[in-house]
N, C-alpha and C positions, 0 to 999 in steps of 0.2 A: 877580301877583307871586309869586316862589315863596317861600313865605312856611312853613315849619315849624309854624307854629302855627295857622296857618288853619285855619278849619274844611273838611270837603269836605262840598260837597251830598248830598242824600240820594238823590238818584238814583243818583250815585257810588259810594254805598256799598249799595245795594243791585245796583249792575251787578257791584261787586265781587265779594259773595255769590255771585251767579250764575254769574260763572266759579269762584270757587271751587270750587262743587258738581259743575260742571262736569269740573271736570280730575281731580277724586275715580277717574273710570271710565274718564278718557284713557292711552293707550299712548302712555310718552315716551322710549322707551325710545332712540330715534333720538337725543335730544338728552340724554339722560344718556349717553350715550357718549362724547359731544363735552366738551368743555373750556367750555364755552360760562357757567354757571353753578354755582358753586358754595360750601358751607358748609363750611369748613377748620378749623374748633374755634372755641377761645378764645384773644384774649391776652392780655398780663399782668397784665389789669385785669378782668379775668371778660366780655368783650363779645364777640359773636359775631363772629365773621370773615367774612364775604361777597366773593367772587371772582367778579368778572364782566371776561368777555372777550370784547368786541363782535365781535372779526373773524367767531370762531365763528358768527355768526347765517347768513350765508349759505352757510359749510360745513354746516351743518346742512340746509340745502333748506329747512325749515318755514315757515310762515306767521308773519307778525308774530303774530297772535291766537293763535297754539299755543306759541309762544315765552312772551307775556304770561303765560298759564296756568300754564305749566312754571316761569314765575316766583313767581307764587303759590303755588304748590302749595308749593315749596320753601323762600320765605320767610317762608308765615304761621306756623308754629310759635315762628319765633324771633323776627321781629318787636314781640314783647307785651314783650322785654327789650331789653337796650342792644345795639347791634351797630354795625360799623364795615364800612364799602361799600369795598372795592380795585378800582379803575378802572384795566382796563391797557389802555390806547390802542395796542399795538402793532397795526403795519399797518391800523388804523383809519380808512377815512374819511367822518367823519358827515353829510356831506353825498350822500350813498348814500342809496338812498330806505330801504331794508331797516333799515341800525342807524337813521336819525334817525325812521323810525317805531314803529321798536322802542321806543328812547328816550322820543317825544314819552309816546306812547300808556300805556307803562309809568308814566311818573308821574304823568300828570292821574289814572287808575284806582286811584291807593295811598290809603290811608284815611291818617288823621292818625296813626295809629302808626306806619307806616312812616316818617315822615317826622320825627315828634316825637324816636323813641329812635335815631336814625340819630345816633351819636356823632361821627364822622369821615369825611370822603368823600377817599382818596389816589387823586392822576393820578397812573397810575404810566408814565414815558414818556409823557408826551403831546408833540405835534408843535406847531407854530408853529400852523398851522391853528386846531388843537382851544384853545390860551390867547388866541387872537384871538376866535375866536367866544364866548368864554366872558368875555373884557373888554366885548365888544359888547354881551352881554346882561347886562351886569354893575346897570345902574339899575331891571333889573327882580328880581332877585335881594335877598334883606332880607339887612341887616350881622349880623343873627343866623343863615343860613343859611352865609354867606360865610365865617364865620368857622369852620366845619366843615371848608371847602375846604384841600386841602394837595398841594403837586406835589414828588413824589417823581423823581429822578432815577437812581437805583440802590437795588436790592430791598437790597441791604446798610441803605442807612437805614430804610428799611422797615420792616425784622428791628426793627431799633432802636427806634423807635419806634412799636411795637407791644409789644417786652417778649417775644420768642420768639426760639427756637432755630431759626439758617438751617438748621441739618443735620437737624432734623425738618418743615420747612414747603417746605422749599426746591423740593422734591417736586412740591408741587402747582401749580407755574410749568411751563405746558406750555415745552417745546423751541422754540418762536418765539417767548415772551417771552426766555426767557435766552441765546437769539441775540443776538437784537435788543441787547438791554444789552450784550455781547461786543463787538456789533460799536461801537453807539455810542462804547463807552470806548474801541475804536483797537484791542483783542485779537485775538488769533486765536480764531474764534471753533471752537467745537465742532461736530465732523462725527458722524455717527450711523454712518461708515464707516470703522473705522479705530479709532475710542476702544475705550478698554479696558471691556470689558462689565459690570466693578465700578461703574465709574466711571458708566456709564448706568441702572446700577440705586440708582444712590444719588440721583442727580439727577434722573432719569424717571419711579421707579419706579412703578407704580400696581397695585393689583389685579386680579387675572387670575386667574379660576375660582377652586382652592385657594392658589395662589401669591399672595404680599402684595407683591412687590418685583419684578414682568418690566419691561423698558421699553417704554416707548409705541410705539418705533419698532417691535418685536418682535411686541406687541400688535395693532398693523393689518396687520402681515404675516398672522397666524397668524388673524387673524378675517376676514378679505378672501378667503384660502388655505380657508376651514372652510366657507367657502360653496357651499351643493348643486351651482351650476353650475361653479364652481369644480375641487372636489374628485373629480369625477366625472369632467376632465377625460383624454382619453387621452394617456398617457406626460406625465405632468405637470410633474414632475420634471427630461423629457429635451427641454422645448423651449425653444427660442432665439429671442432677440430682436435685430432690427437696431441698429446702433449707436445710431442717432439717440435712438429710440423707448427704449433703455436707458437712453440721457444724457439724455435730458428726465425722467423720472421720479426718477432722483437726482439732477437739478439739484432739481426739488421737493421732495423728502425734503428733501436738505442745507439749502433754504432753511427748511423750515417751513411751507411753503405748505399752508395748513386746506383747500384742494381741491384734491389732489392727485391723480389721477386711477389706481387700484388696478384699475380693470376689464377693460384691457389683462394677459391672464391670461399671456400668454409675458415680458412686460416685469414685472410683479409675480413672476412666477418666479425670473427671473436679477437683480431685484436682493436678493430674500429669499436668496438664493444669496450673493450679493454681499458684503451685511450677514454673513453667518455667516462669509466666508471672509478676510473684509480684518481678522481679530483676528491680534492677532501668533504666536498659536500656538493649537494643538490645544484644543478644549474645556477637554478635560480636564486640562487645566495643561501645563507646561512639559515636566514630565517623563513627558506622556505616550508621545512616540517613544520616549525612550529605553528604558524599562520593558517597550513592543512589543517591541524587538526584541531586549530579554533572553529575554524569553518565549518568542521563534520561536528562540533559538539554543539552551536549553537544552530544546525542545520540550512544555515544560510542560502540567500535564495541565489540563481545564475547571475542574475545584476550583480550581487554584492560579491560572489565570486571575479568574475571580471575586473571587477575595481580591485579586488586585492591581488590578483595577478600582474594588473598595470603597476602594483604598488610597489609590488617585487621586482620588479623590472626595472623602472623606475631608479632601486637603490644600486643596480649595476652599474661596476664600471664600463666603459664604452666598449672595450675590445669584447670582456663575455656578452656585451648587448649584441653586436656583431655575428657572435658565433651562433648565440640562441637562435638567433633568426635566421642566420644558416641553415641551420642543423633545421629547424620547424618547415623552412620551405624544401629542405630538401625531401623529410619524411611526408610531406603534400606533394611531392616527386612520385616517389615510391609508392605512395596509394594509389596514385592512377595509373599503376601494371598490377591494379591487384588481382584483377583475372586471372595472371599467368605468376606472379609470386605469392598471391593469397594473404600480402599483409596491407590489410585493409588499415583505417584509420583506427578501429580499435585496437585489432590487433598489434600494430605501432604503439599505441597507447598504454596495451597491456608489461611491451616488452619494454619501454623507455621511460614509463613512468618514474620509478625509483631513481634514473638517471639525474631526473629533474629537482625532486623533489626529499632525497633521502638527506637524513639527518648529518652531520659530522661523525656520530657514535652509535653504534646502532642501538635500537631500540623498540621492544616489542609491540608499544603503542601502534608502533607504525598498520600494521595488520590489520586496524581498525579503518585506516585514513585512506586502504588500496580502492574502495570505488571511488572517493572521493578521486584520489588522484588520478586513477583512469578517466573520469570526468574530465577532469581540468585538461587532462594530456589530449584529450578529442573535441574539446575547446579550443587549441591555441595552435594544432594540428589544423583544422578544417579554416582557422584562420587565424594567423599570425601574428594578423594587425592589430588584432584585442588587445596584445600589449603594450603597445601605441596610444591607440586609439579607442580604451574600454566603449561599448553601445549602451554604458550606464550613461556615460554623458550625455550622449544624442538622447536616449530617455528624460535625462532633470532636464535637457533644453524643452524638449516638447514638454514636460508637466509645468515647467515656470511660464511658457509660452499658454498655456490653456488658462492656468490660474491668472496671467494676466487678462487674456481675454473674458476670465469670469469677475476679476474687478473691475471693467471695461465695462461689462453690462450691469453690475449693481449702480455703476457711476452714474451710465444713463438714467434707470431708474429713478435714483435719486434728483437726476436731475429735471427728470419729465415732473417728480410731485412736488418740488420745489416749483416747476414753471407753473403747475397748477396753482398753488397757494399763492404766489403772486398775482395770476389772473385774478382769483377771488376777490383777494384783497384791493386790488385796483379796480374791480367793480363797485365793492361797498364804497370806495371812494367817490366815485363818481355820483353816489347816492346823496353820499353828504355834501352840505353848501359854506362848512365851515372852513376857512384858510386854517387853521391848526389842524386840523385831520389830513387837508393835503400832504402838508410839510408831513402828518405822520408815516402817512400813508408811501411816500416816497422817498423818506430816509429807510423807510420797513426794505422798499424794493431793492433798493440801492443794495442794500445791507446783503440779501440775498446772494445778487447779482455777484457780488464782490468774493463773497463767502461757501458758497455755493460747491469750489473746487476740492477748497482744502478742508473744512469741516461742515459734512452735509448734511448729517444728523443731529448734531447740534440747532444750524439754522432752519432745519425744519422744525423745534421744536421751539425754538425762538419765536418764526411765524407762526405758530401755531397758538402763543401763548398771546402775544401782539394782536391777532384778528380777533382772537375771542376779548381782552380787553376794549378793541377798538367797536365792536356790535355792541357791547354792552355800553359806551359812549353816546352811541347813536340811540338806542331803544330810550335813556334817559331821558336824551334831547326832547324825543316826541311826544312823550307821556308829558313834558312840562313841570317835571317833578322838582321841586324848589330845594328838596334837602342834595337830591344829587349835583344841582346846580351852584349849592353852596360850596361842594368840593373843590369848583375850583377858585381861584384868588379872587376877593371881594372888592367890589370897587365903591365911591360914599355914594353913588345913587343909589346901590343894591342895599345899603346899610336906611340910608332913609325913607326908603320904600317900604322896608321890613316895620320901621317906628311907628309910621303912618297906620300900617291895617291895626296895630294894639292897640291904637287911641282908639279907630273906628270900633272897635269890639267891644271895650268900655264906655262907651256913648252906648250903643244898643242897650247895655243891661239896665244903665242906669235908667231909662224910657222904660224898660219895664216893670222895675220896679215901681214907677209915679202912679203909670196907668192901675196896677194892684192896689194900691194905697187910698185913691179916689172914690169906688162906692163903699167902701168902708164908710167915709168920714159923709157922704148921704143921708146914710140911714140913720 
């Protein structure tokens, strides 16, 4: 009976051990790439999540016994706490020798913790099949294990009753579970050719190298494509598939089908081709035509190109920023086997241009804008960072950095013939012996001094106006000249001084006239 609380034999739990130790130095690396098993967090209630998805067992190839391992290996860490098992029955059928030994074999092998802290077990989708077999065996089953059991019919109740957010879980539901629900509820269900690339990075998204968000469908292109015999292929890029051999391979994408068959290297070409080009418009957003072919009409230079490519980039949402930059270092992949596939970075260029860059409608302009766009596509090809990180900025840093360093030297300039006109001036000072020239002469320097930083040609023209008044001060001084002396504030000596000499001058005349007057009166 399947009984929770049973105890398991002790052979059991030491076969256990023994694969445990076992899978410690096993490469599973085949079946962590699969969908097949997995740990999704916690939910509302602090319990481990467990994700298991039977179909996966035979897309994986592996053996029951390496399957089992890979299950161990993954569960016993969390097992020792409470945890909750998600059973998604899609396209499952357990009467297949592969899952119902998978199955069998997996549970007789769990020790009593597995079994004990197993809080909740959800069918999620299960078929008529799978609730017949499961009432069949229902008298061997204990009403404490039964009572664990629960059949979920859409992942929305799921969410619910787990206590988690659809928009961070929803994720890790490969693309033929969330078909499958589409289609049972009567929807239209979602195409992987055609959807908006947000929209598959929200729903698919999974980890990829540095990227945390590419879609899965992108992910088996680009790692199927990475592959030696693959990669190495000649003109890889330039070959083509028969119809048939095209439509059967996105007949399986579109369905979901976990064996899809990727080895077909011309038909894995044109529909990785396919996928990139059935988006409604250019990578690079909407507005990437139209910005092209501003570009070519006002024939703008590589700077200003760069800046407008960061520009477009920039207006992405995050998951296509993701994907671009995928996609650009993967085709910098690809160009270093251009030796033995012959697509070089132009050629890359030639063929994914329009990928990037084509309008939402087509339109003939476009014909005009094809160098430009091979340009830009061998731009952001050779380096990817440009869209980051334009080298127009690193440019205006170094031109603002020169152009400071060229106000830097007019400053000094100005400052060197400001300290000359000071010396000057503070020499003619030293010339003169009058205290009011000092006091001029040193408020002049002060003035400078103070002035000097923030308006320089001003105060140079200031001193300039200041010394030549102040010389001409001085040259008055020495000459003894009384009118310029009068300029300044009169004091009453200066005034009776002045009285005195116009008596003395009318004294003289009058004496000469006497002396004239005298041998007249002689004669």
């Amino acid at each position: 009976m399947l009984d929770s609380d049973a105890e398991v034999p002790q052979e059991v739990l030491a076969e256990y051990e023994k694969l445990l130790k076992r899978s410690y130095t096993e490469n599973f690396d085949d079946l962590y790439k699969t969908d097949l098993l997995k740990v999704i967090g916690k939910d509302g209630y602090g319990s481990h999540i467990v994700l298991l998805i039977p179909c996966f067992i035979v897309a994986a190839g592996a053996d029951p016994e390496k399957t089992l391992r890979y299950a161990i290996l993954t569960l016993d860490p969390i097992v020792k706490e409470n945890y909750v098992l998600i059973l998604c029955e899609t396209h499952t059928n357990w009467l297949t020798d592969a899952v119902y030994a998978y199955a069998k074999q997996w549970y007789d092998t769990l020790p009593r913790k597995y079994k004990k802290n197993l809080k909740n077990l959800y069918l999620v989708h299960s078929g008529f099949l799978s609730k017949t077999l499961l009432t069949i065996v229902t008298p061997f089953i204990s009403p404490k294990f039964w009572k664990k059991v629960e059949y979920i019919e859409k992942l929305e109740d799921l969410f619910l009753k787990l206590n988690i957010k659809a928009s961070k879980y929803l994720k890790y539901f490969p693309y033929i579970v969330q078909r499958n629900e589409e289609v049972m509820l009567g929807g239209q269900p979602i195409s992987p050719f055609g959807a908006d690339l947000e929209i598959l990075c929200q729903r698919f998204g999974k980890k990829y190298l540095h990227f945390k968000h590419i879609p899965s469908i992108l992910i088996d292109f680009l790692t199927h494509l990475k592959k030696p015999e693959i990669i190495n292929t000649k003109d890889l890029f330039n070959l083509q598939a028969d119809a048939a051999t095209l439509y059967g391979i996105v007949g399986d994408i579109e369905y979901g089908e976990p064996t899809t068959d990727f080895n077909n290297i011309p038909s894995l070409v044109c529909s990785f081709k396919l996928f990139l080009n059935t988006q409604k418009h250019g990578l690079l957003g909407k507005d990437a035509f139209s910005r092209l072919h501003y570009l070519k009409s006002t024939s703008a230079s590589d700077k200003v190109i760069k800046l407008n490519l960061s520009k477009l980039y920039e207006k992405l949402s995050q998951g296509i920023k993701q994907c671009v930059l995928c996609l650009l270092h993967f085709f910098k992949t690809i160009s270093e086997h251009a030796s033995e596939n012959n697509m070089t970075i132009l050629a890359l260029s030639k063929i994914f241009a329009p990928t990037f860059f084509r309008s939402k409608t087509p339109n003939a302009i476009f014909t005009e804008c094809i160098s430009l766009a091979n340009k830009c596509m061998q731009m952001i090809i050779q380096n990817p960072d440009i869209l980051m990180n334009p080298e127009n900025k690193s440019d205006e840093s170094k031109s603002d950095e020169s152009k400071s360093e060229e106000c830097k030297d007019e400053n000094n300039k100005i400052n060197n013939e400001s300290d000359e006109d000071s010396n000057e001036s503070y020499s003619s000072k030293e010339s003169s012996s009058k205290p009011s020239s000092l006091d001029q002469t040193s408020e002049y320097s002060s003035s400078i001094l103070s002035d000097k930083v923030i308006k320089k040609k001003v105060s140079i023209k200031k001193s300039t106006s200041k010394r030549l008044s102040f010389d001409h001060s001085i040259k008055s001084e020495k000459s003894g000249d009384s009118k310029n002396s009068f300029l300044s504030e009169k004091t009453d000596e200066q005034d009776d001084s002045y009285e005195d000499s116009e008596k003395e001058e009318e004294g003289k005349k009058s004496k000469k006239e006497n002396l004239k007057k005298e041998p007249s009166s002689d004669n």
